[in-house]
N, C-alpha and C positions, 0 to 999 in steps of 0.2 A: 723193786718197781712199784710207783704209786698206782691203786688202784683207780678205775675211771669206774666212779659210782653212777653215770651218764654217760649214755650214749647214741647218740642223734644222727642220723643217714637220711638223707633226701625224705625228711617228713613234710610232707603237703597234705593238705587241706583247700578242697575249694566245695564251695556255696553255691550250688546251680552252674551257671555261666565266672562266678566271682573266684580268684584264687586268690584265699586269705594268708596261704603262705605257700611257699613257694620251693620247696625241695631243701630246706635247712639242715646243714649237717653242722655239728660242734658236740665235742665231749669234757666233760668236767672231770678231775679228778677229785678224789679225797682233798680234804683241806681247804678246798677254796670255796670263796663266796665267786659265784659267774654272774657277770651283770648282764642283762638284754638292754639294752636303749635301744629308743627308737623315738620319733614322732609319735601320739594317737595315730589308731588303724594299720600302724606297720606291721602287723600280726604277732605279737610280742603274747598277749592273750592268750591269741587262740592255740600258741604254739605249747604256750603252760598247759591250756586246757585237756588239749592232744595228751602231753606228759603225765598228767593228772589221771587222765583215762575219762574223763569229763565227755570226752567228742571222737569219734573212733578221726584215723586219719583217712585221709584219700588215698594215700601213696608212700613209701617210703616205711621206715620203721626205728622203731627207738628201746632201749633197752635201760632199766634202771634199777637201780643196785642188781645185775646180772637177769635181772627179772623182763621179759619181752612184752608191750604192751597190749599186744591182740595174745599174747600164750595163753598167759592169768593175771585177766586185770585187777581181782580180788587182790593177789598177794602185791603186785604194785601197789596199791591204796594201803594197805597196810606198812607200806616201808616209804610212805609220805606224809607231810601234814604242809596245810595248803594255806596262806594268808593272803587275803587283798584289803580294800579298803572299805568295801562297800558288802559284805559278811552282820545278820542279822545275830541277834541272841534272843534266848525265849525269858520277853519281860519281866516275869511274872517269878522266875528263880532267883535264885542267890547264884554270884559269882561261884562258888564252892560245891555248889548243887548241878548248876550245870557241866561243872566240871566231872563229877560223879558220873552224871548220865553217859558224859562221851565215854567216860572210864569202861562203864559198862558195855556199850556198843566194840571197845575195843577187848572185851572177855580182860578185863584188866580186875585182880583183886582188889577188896576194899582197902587192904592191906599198901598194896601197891601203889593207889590211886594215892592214899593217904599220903605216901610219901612222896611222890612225883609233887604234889600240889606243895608240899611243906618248899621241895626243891627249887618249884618256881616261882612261888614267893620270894624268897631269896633271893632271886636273878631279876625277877618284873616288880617285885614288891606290888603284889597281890592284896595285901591287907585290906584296902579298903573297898576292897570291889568281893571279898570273900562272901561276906554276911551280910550282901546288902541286894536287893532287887535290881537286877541288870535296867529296869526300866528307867529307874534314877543315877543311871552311870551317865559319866561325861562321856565323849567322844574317844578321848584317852583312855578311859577307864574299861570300856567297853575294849577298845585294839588290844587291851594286855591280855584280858580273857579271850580274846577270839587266838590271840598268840597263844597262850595258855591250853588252851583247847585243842588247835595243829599240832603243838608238841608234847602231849603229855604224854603219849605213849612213846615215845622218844624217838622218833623215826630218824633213820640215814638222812634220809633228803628232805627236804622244807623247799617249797617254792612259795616266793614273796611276790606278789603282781601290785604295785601301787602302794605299799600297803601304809606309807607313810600322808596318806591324801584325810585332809581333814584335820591332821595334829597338833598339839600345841609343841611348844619347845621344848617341854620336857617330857612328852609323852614319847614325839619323836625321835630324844636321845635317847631314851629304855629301848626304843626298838633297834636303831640302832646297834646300840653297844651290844643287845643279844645277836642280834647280825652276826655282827663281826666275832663271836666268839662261838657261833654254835660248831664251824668244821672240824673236824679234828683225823682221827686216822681213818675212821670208815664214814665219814659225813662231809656233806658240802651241802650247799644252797644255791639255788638262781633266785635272784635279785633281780625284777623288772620295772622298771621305772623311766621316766622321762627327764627327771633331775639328775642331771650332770654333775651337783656336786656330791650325791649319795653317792653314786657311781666312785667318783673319786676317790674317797673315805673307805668304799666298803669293798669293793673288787679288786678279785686280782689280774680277773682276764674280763674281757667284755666282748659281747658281741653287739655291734649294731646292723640294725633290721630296718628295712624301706620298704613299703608295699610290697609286703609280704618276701623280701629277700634278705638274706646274711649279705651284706654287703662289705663287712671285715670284722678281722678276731684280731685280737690281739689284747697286752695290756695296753694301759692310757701312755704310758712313752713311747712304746712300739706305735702305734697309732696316728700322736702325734711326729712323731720322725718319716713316718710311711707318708703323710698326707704335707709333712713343711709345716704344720702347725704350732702353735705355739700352747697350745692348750688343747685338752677333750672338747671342750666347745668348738673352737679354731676348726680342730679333726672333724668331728661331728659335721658341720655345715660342708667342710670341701666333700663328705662322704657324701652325704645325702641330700644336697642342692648345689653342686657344684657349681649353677649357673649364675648363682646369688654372688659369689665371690669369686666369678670367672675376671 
């Protein structure tokens, strides 16, 4: 039996008088990369945020790698590493350097660090962001390190919100391709984005999200055969404006 390293029940979140999400259940197993799409504001964010332990929820509860998010939020953030697109770096270090520090925050040896960073070299090709002042990285060069830095302690789960925004072509194939190869027997990823053709490429199951609701799971054929579509996009709009192509 595969395990479900995620697991989501009626998580809500609201803002005053605002429900930013709205009772979402969906579980991930091992193995897979889970897409969220949605529009902006369909609460795709805030529902990472919640996972994340970033924002307590309203209602509902979630559970990840076996771990419960009000139990110990500590040990969740330990068995996660978080990407978006819009994540600072402190200018003034070396790619290499910064990586040390997070090392350290995660009680990781020098030893250890050492080799994690030789590993992701190899996977992001690091090289030129290692020995150089994050102030003078490109836009690219800066996301490998911010990737770099979510997974050096190698967590189960990674959650990606956007994190393709900003990229050149080839900054956003390295992400990519690490995408698609981090799950494996005890690991998986959410994938949240707006781009219909990452989705494509990168998921195996997707959920899409509408002011603040799961409004269907499934994969992109399931999806499109549920909706008559002829595409995720096709799917996409009869979900979440059906009036548009009523």
């Amino acid at each position: 039996m595969i395990a479900r390293v995620i697991e989501v029940t009626d998580l809500t979140k609201k803002f005053g008088d605002v429900t930013a999400v709205d009772a979402v259940s969906f579980s991930v197993p091992a193995g897979q990369v889970f897409g969220l799409l949605g529009p902006n504001g369909a609460g795709k964010t805030t529902t990472l945020r919640m996972l994340a332990t970033l924002i307590r929820p309203s209602a509902g509860s979630a559970r990840v790698t076996g771990l419960g998010l009000r139990d110990d939020p500590a040990a969740v953030r330990r068995n996660i590493g978080v990407v978006n697109g819009g994540m600072g770096l402190y200018d003034r270090l070396t790619g290499r350097e910064i990586l040390r520090y997070f090392g350290r925050l995660y009680d990781m040896t020098d030893a250890r660090i050492r080799e994690r960073i030789a590993a992701l070299d190899a996977v992001l090709d690091l090289k030129a962001t290692l020995d150089r002042q994050a102030g003078g990285f490109s836009t690219g060069m800066k996301q490998k390190i911010v990737i770099a830095r979510a997974v050096l302690h190698d967590p189960p789960v990674i959650f990606f919100d956007e994190a393709s925004s900003g990229l050149d072509v080839m900054a956003r194939r390295a992400l990519l391709d690490f995408v698609r190869n981090y799950p494996g027997t005890d690991r998986a990823v959410i994938y949240s984005t707006h781009v219909m053709t990452e989705v494509e490429e990168l998921c195996d199951r997707l959920a899409i999200m509408s002011e603040g609701r799961l409004v269907a799971e499934g994969t992109v054929a399931s999806l499109a055969e549920q909706t008559g579509a002829d595409s995720l996009e096709g799917a996409f709009f009869r979900l979440v404006r059906p009036e548009a192509v009523a």
